[in-house]
C-alpha positions as CSV (number, residue, x, y, z in Angstrom):
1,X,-38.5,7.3,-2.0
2,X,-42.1,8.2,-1.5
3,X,-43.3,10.5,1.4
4,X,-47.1,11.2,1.9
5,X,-49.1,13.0,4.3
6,X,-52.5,12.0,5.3
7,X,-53.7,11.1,2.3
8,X,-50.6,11.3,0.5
9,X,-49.5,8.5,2.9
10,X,-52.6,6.2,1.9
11,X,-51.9,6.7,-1.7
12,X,-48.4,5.9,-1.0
13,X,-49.1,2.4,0.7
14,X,-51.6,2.2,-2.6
15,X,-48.3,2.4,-4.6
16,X,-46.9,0.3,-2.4
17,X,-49.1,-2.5,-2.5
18,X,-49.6,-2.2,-6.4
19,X,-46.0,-1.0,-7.2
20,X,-43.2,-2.4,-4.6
21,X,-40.9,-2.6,-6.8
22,X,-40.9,1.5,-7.7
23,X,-40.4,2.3,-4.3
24,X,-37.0,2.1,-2.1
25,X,-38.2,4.0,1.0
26,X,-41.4,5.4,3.1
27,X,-42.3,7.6,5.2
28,X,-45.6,8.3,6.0
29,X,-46.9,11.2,8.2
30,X,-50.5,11.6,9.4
31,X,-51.5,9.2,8.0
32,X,-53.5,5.6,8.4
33,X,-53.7,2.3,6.7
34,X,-57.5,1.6,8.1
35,X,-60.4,1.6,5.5
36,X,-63.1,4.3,6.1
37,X,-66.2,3.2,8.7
38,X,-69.4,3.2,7.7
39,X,-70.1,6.6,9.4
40,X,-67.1,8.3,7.8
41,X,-67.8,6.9,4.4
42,X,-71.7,9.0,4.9
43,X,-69.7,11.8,6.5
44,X,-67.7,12.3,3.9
45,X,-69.9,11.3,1.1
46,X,-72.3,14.4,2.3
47,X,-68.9,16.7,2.7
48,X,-68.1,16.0,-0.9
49,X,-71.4,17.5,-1.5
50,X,-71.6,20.7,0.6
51,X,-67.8,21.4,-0.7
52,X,-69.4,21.2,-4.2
53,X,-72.3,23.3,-3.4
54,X,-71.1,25.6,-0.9
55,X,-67.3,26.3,-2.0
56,X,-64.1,26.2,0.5
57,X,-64.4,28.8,2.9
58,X,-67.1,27.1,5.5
59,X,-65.2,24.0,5.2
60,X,-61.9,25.9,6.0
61,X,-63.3,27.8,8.7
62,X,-64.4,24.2,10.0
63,X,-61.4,22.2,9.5
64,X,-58.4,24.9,9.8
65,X,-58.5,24.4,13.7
66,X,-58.3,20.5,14.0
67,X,-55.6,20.8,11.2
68,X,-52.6,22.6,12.9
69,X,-51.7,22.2,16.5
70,X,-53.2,24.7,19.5
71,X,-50.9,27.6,19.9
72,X,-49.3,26.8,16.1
73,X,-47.2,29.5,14.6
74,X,-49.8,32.3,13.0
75,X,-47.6,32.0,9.3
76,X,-48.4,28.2,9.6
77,X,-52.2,28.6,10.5
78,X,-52.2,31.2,7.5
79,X,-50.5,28.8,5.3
80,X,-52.8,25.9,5.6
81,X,-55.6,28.5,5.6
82,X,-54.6,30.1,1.9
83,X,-54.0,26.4,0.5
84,X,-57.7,25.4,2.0
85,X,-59.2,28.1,0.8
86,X,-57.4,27.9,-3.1
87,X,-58.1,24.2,-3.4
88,X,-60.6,24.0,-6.4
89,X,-64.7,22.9,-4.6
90,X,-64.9,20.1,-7.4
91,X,-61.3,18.6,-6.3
92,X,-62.0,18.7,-2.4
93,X,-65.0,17.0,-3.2
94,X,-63.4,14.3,-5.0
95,X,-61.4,13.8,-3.1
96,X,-63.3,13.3,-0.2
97,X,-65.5,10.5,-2.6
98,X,-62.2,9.1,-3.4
99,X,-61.2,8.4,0.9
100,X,-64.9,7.1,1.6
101,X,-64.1,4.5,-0.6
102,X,-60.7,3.9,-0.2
103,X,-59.2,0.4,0.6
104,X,-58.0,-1.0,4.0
105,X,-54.4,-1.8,4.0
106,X,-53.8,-2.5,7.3
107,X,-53.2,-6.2,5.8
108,X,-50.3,-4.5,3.5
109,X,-48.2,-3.6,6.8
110,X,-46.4,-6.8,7.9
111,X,-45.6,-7.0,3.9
112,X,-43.8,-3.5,3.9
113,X,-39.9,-4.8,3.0
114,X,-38.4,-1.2,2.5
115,X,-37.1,1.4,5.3
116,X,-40.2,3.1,6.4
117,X,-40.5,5.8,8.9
118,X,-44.4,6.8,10.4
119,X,-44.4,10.3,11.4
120,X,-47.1,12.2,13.8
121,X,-47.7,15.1,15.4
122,X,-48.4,14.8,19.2
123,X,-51.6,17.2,18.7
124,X,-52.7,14.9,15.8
125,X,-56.6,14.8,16.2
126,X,-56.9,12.5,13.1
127,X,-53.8,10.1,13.8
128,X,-53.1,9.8,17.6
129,X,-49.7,8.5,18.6
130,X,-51.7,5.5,19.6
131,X,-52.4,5.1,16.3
132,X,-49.1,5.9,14.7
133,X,-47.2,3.3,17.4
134,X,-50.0,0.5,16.1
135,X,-48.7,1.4,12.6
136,X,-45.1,1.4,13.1
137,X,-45.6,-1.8,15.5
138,X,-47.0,-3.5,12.3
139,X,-44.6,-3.0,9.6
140,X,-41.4,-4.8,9.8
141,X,-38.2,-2.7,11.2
142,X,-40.4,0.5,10.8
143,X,-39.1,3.5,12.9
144,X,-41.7,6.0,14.7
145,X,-40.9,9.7,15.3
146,X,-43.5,12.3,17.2
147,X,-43.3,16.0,16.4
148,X,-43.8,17.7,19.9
149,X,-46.1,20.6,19.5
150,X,-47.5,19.6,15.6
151,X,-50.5,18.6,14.4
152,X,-51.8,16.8,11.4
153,X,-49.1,18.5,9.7
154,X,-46.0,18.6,11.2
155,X,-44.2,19.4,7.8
156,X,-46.2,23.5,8.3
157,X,-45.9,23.5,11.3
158,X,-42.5,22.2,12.3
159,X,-40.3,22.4,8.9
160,X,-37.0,22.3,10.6
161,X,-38.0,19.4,12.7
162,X,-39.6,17.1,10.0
163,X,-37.0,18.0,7.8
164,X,-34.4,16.7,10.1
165,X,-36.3,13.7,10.9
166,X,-36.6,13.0,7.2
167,X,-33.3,13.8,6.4
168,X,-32.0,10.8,9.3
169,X,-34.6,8.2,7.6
170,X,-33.2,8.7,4.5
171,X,-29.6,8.8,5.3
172,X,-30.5,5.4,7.4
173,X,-32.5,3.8,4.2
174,X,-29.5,4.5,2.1
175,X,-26.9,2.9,4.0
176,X,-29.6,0.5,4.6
177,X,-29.6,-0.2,0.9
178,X,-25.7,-0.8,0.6
């Protein structure tokens, strides 16, 4: 069973597509099948390069707010704060080469043969629940759950909620798989 958030979730349909046969389950939070646009590819090309030069902290201080909901839980803002901030420059930047060139696999969907849930926060500013319904509308027998008052990371922000909601897909994939 493979869960992955944001990008976790595109390197899980990367598995997916490359690997099928290593993986029983999905779920996917936050997370998008599209290839990058030619603006974000730029965007994040010239991110990789201030992260490398300039460190973590402005880019926390930047991205912190859009990742957690308005109104999250202080711990949970603090959280996601201390693992921004601790994430080695040269990594983040990587990283951020790594999604600027990443593959479009919204053709992958429709091909997706194993229980898969798409999670979102309803405060998502990177994956709307627009988006998240599209997803879940293209892969076969897909199930969709929103996390009222999360953001692009519901599993911070709302443990006992996305751990409940993970715990039913899995119960269902398994007696799914009987």
């Amino acid at each position: 069973v493979v869960v992955g958030v944001s990008l976790g979730g595109q390197v899980a349909l990367e598995l997916y597509r490359r690997r099928p046969d290593l993986v029983a389950a999905l779920a996917l939070s936050g997370t998008v099948a599209a290839g990058e646009t030619a603006q974000g590819r730029r965007a994040r090309r010239e991110n990789a390069e201030r992260l490398a030069a300039a460190g973590m902290a402005g880019h926390t201080h930047r991205a912190l707010p859009t990742m957690v909901a308005a109104g999250a839980d202080p711990a949970a803002v603090a959280l996601v704060g201390t693992m921004m901030l601790e994430t080695p420059p040269d990594g983040a930047a990587a990283t951020q080469r790594g999604r600027a060139d990443r593959a479009d696999l919204r053709s992958l969907l429709p091909r997706i043969a194993v229980p898969t849930l798409v999670l979102v926060g309803d405060d998502d500013p990177y994956v709307p629940v627009a988006q998240a319904r599209l997803m879940r509308a293209c892969i076969p027998g897909a199930r969709l759950r929103v996390v009222a008052g999360a953001g692009h990371l519901p599993s911070v922000e709302k443990p006992a909620e996305t751990t409940a909601v993970l715990q039913e897909h899995l119960d269902q994939a398994f007696l799914l798989s009987r």
